[in-house]
N, C-alpha and C positions, 0 to 999 in steps of 0.2 A: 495604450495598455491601461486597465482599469484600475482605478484600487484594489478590485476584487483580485485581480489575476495576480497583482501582486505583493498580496499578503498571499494569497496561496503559495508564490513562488519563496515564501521569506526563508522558511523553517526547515524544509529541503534535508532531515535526518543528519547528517553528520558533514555535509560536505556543501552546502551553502558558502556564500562570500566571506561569510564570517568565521565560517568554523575553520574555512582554508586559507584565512589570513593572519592564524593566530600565532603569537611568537612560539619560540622555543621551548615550549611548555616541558616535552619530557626530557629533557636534556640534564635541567640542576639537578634534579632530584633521584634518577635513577643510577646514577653511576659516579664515582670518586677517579675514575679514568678520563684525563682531558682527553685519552686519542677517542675514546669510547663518544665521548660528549662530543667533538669537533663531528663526527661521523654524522652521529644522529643528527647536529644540528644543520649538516648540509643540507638536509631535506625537506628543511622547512625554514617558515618565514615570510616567504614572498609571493604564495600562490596565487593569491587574491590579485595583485601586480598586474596588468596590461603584459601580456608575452604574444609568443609567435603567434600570428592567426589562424584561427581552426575554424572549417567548416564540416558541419554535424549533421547528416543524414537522419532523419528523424521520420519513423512510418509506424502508424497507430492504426487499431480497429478504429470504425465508424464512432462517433459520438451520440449515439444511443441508450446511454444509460450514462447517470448522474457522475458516478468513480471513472466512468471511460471517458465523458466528455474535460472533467478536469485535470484527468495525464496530458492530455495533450496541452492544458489551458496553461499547465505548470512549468510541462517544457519549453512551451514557449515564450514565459514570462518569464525562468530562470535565463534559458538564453540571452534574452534582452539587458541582466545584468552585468553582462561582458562584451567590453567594447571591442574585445577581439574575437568574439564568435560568430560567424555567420549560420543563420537555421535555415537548413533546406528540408520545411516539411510536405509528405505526401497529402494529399486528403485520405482521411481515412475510410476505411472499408471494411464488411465482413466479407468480402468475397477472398477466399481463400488468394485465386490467381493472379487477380488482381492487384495484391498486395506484394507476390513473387514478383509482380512486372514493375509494382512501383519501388521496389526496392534494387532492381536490377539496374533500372534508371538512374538511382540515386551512386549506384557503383558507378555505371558509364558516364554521370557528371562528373567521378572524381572527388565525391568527399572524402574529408582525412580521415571521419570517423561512424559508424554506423550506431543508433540507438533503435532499436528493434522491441516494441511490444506485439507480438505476434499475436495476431485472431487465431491461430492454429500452429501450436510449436512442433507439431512433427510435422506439419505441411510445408511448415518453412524453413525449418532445419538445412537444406540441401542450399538453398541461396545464399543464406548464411555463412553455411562452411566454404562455399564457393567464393565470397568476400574473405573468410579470413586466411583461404589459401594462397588470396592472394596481396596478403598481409595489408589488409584494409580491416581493425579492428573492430570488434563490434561489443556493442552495450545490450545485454539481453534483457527486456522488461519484464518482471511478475511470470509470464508463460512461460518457462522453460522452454528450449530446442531438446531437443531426444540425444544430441549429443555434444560433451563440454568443449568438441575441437568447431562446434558452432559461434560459439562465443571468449572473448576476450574475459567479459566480468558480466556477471550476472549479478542483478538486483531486484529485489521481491521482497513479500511479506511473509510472515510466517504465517500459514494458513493452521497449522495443528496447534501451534502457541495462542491464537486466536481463539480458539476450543476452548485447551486450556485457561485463561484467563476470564473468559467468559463464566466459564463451569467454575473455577474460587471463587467470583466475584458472587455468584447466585449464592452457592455452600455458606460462602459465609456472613453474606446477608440473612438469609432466612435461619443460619444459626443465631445470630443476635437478635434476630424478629423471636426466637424460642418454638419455631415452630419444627412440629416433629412430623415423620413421615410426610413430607410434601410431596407434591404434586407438582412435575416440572417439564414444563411442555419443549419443545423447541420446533421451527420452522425454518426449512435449511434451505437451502437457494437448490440448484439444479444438481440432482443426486450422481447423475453421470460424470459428472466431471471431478477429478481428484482433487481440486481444492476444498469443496463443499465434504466429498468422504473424510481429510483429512482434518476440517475442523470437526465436523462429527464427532468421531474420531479423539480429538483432544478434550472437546465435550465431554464424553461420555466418560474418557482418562478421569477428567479432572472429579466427576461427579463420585465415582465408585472412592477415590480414595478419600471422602468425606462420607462415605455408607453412603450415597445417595445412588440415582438411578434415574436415567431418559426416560418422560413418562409416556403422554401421548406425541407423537411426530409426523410434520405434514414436510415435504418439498416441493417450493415456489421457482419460479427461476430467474428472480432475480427483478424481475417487476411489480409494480403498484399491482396492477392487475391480478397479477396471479398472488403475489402478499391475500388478497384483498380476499382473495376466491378460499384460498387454503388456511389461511386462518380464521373465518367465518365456519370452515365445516372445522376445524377442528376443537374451537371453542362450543359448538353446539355438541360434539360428542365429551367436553373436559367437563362437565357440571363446576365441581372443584378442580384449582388450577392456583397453583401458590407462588409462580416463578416462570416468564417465557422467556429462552432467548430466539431470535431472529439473526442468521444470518447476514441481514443486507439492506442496511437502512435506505435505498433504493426501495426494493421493498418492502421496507419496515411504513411507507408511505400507505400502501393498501393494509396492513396490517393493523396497524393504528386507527385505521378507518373504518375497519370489523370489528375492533374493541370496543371504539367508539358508539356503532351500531349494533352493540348486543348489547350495550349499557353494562360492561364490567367493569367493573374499580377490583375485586377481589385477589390480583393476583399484581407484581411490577413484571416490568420486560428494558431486558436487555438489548440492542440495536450491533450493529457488526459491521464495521468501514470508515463511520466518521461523517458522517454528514451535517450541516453546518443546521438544518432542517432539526436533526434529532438533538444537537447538542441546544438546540435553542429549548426544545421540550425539556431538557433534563435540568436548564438554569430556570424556566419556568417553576418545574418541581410540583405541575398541578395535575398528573396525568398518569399511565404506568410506565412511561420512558423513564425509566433511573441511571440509565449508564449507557453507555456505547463500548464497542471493542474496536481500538484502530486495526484499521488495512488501509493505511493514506496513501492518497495518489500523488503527494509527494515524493514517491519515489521516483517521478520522472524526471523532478528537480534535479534530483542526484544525479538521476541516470545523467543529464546534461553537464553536471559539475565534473562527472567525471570523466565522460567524453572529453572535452576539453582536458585536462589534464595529461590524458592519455594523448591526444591530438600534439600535448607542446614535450612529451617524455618527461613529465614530473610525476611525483607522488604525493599522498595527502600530507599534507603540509604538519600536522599533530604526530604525526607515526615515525618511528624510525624506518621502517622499510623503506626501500627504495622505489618499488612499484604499488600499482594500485593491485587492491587485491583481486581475488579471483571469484569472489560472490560476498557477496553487500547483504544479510537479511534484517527489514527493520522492525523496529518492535511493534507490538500491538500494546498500547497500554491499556487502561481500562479510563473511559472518559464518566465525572462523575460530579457532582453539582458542586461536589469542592474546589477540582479544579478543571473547571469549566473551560474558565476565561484563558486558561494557558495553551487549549486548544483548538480557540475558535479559529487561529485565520490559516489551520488546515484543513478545515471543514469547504467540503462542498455541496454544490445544491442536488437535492436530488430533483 
């Protein structure tokens, strides 16, 4: 395993080695009830511990793209931090069928527990609930199933929060810059798909309630390529252009590269997922990369932390509850030359 794969695998949102090893945290403080405090503290403590051994069904799309190639690089570098886990991963695929067959396999070997980032969640909805009917628990990644009796726990990002913080961070940038009616482009990844509507979407949320407004708009799908093609035509029709965010520092790579090659400085841009590429530009600070908005592939880490967990009948070790919940969503923070350095090692390459 690499350094790289694991400092990816370190940070893992809430449920890393660390954050499930942590003592009794809410126990003193919330309650003057020792029955109240003994309860809570049953369920924590020891997560982090060596316990029963769990093997982990693990099936991902193909590694095709920068955020898709590092899910899988995360799971499998968080797995490796538990000596009682074993990873049973597929290769990954975009073939829809393929993916139903590799998971089917993963049932007839008998893992304790399935983590599932679906190439297609209503295509694979059906194998899913066919595991969890037959009380083989599953971890649903980022794609949603079509229905919640698919999945045990679901974890993902917030795609419309991503919008959102995208759209404050631009509002109140260019309020401090004193610039009035701007110009604010945006380049969204692949319009068919409800993640990209839903950041939109938070976008546009966030823009109107600072008076502001989505100016010119192209959609990429998610590659250098097309970044490269879509923001070249759309900077030739922006003359002025005060603020871009991009969707998908995947491709914010072609993006960057038609900036480059119209010779613009007059406008900064915003990046969307986290890539280790873009947070390099914005500790640079000599470019219009100013910020990123996470969507980290971190969250396959978790998906594993919690797999396990569920595989020994424990719960996160911080919470009083007694199980693990039922959807995990993490944040999108806004990455930014202040604090750079606290998110480089969930950055991936595109």
């Amino acid at each position: 395993m690499t350094d790289k794969a694991s400092l990816l695998a370190r940070r893992g949102f809430l449920f890393g080695a660390a954050g499930l090893g942590a003592g009794a945290v809410l126990t003193g403080c919330t309650s003057n009830e020792p029955q109240q405090q003994d309860a809570a503290a049953a369920n924590q403590g020891s997560n982090s511990e060596p316990g029963q051994p769990v093997t982990i069904g693990f099936s991902a799309p193909a590694a095709d793209h920068g955020w898709m190639a590092a899910v899988t690089i995360n799971a499998k570098a968080q797995a490796e931090n538990y000596s009682d886990v074993t990873l049973n991963a597929t290769e990954g695929t975009n073939d829809v069928n393929q993916q139903i067959a590799q998971v089917e396999s993963l049932i007839n070997a008998g893992v304790d527990v399935l983590v599932i980032l679906p190439s297609d969640g209503k295509a694979l909805t059906a194998v899913a609930q066919q595991a969890m009917d037959a009380d083989l628990p599953v971890i649903n990644v980022d794609r949603v199933f079509d229905s919640p009796l698919a999945y045990r726990t679901w974890i993902g990002g917030d795609n419309y929060r991503m919008g959102v913080n995208a759209g404050n961070y631009i509002a109140e940038e260019l309020e401090r810059q004193n610039i009035s009616n701007p110009v604010i482009g945006e380049i969204a990844g692949t319009d068919a798909l409800p993640l990209t509507q839903e950041r939109s979407k938070g976008f546009s949320d966030a823009l109107r309630r600072h008076g502001l407004s989505v100016g010119p708009r192209a959609a990429a799908d998610f590659s250098p390529e097309s970044g490269q093609q879509e923001a070249a035509n759309l900077l030739q029709g922006a003359p002025t252009l005060h603020a871009l965010w991009n969707h998908d520092d995947d491709q914010g790579i072609g993006v960057v590269a038609a900036i480059d090659a119209a010779g613009r400085d007059d406008f900064f841009m915003v990046g969307g997922a986290g890539s280790t590429n873009m947070m390099r530009l914005i500790k640079e600070d000599s470019g219009p990369v100013k910020a990123t908005v996470l969507y980290s592939p971190s969250m396959a880490s978790s998906a594993i932390a919690l797999a396990r967990l569920l595989g020994q009948g424990k719960g996160i070790g911080d919470l009083a509850e007694h199980e693990i919940p039922a959807e995990v969503t993490t944040y999108s923070a806004v990455v930014t030359k202040e604090n750079v350095d606290s998110y480089m090692d969930v950055g991936f390459d595109s």
